[in-house]
Backbone as numpy.savetxt, mean C-alpha at the origin, in Angstrom:
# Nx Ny Nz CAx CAy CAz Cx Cy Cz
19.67 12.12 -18.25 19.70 11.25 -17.10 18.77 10.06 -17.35
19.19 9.01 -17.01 18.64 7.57 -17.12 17.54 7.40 -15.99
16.08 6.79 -16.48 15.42 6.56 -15.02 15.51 5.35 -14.93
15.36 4.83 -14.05 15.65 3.58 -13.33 14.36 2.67 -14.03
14.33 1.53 -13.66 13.58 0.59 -14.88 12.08 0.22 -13.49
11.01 0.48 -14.32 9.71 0.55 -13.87 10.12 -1.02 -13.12
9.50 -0.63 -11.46 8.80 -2.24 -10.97 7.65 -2.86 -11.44
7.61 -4.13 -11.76 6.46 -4.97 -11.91 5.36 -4.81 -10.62
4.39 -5.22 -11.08 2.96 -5.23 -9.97 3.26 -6.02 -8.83
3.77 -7.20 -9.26 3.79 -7.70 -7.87 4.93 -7.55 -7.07
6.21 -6.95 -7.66 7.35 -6.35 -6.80 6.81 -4.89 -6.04
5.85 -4.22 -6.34 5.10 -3.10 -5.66 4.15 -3.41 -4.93
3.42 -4.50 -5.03 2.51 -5.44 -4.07 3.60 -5.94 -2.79
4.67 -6.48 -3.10 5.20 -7.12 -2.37 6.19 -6.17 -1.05
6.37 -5.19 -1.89 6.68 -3.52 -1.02 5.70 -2.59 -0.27
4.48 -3.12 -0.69 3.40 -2.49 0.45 3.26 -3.43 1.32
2.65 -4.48 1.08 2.65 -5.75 2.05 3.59 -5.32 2.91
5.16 -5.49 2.08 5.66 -5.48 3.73 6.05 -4.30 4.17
5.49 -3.42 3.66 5.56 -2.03 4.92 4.60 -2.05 5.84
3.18 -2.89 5.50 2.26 -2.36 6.29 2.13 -3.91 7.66
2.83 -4.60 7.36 3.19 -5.42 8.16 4.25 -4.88 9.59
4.55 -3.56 9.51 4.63 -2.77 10.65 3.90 -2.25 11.20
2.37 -2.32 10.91 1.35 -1.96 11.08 0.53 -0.82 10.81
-0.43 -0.61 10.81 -1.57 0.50 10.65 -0.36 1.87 9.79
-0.66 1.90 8.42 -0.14 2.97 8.03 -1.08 3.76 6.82
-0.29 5.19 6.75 -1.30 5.69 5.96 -0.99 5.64 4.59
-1.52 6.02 3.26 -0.71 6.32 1.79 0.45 6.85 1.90
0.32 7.93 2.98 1.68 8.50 2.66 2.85 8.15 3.51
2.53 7.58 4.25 3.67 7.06 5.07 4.40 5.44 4.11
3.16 5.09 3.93 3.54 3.92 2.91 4.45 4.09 0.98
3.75 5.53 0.80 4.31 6.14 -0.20 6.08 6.72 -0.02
6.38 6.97 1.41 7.53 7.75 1.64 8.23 6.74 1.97
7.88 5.33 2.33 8.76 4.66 2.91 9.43 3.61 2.18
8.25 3.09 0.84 8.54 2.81 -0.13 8.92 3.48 -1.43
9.43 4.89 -1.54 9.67 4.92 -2.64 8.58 5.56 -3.73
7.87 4.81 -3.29 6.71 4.84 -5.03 5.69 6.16 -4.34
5.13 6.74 -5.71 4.26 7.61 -5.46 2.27 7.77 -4.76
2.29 8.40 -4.30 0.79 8.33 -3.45 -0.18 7.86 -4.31
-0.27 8.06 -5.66 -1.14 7.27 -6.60 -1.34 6.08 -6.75
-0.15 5.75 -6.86 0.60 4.10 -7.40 0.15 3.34 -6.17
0.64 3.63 -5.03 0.15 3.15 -3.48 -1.65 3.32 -3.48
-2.29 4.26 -3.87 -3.30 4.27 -3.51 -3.82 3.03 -4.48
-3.65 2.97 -5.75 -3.84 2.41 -6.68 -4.18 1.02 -6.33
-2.69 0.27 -5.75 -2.65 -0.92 -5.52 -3.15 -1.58 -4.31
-3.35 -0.53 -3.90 -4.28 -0.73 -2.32 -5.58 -1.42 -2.33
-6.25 -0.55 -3.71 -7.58 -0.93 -3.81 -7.74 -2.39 -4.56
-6.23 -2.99 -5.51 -6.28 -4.05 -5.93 -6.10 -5.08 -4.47
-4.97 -4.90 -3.19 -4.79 -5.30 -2.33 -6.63 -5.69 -1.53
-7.15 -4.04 -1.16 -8.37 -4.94 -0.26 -9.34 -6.18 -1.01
-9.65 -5.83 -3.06 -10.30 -6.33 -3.41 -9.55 -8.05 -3.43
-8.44 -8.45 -2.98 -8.02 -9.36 -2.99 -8.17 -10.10 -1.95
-8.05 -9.21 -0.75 -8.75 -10.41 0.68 -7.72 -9.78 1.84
-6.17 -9.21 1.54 -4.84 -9.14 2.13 -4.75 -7.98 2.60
-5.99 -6.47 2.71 -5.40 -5.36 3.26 -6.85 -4.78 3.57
-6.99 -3.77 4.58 -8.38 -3.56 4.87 -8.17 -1.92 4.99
-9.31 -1.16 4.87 -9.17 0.30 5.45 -9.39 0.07 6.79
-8.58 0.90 7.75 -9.00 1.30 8.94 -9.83 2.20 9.26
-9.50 3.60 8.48 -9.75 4.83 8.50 -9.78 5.29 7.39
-10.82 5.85 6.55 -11.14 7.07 5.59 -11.80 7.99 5.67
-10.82 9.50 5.31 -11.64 10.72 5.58 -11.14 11.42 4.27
-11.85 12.31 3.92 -11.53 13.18 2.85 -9.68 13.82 2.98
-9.12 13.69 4.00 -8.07 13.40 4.40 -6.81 12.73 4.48
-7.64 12.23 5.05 -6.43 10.46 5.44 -6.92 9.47 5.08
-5.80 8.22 4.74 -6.93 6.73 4.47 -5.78 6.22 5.52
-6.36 5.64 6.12 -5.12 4.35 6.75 -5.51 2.96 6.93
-4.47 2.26 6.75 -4.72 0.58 6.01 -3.87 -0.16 7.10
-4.05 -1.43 7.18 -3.78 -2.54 7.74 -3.60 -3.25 7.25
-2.88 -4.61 7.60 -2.98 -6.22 6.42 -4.14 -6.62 7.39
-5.22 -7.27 6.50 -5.95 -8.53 7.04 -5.76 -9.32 8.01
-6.18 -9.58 9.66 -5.71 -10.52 10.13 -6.60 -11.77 9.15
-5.57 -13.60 9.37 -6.12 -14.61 8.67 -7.36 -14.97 9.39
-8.12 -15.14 8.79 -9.26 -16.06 9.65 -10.14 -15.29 10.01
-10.23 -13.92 9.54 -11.49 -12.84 9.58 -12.57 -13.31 9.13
C-alpha cells in the first residue's frame, strides 16, 4: 500500500491555524480534526507560539489548550 506524500511545514501550519480559528482547542481535538498526529500538532504549536500567532490557554499534565493570538496584544 502506497502512503500518501508527506505535507510541507507550512501546509501543516496553515491546517492548525485554521482549525484553531474556531477557537480555543486542544492537541487533540486539533490532531483529530486535522488529520495529522498529536506529536506533529504538538510540535508545531511550539514553533506557532514562538512565532507571535498562537498562545497556551491551558496546561496541565493533561491537557494543553491553544488559541490564535488576538492582533495587537
Amino acid at each position: 500500500m502506497k502512503r500518501a506524500p508527506k505535507k510541507k511545514f507550512t501546509e501543516i501550519r496553515k491546517l492548525i491555524l485554521k482549525d484553531l480559528s474556531k477557537g480555543q482547542r486542544t492537541v487533540n481535538q486539533i490532531a483529530d480534526s486535522t488529520g495529522l498526529t498529536w506529536r506533529t500538532v504538538d510540535n508545531h504549536l511550539i514553533h506557532l507560539i514562538g512565532k507571535g500567532l498562537v498562545e497556551p490557554v491551558f496546561i496541565s499534565e493533561y491537557v494543553k489548550i491553544y488559541r490564535l493570538k488576538e492582533a495587537g496584544k
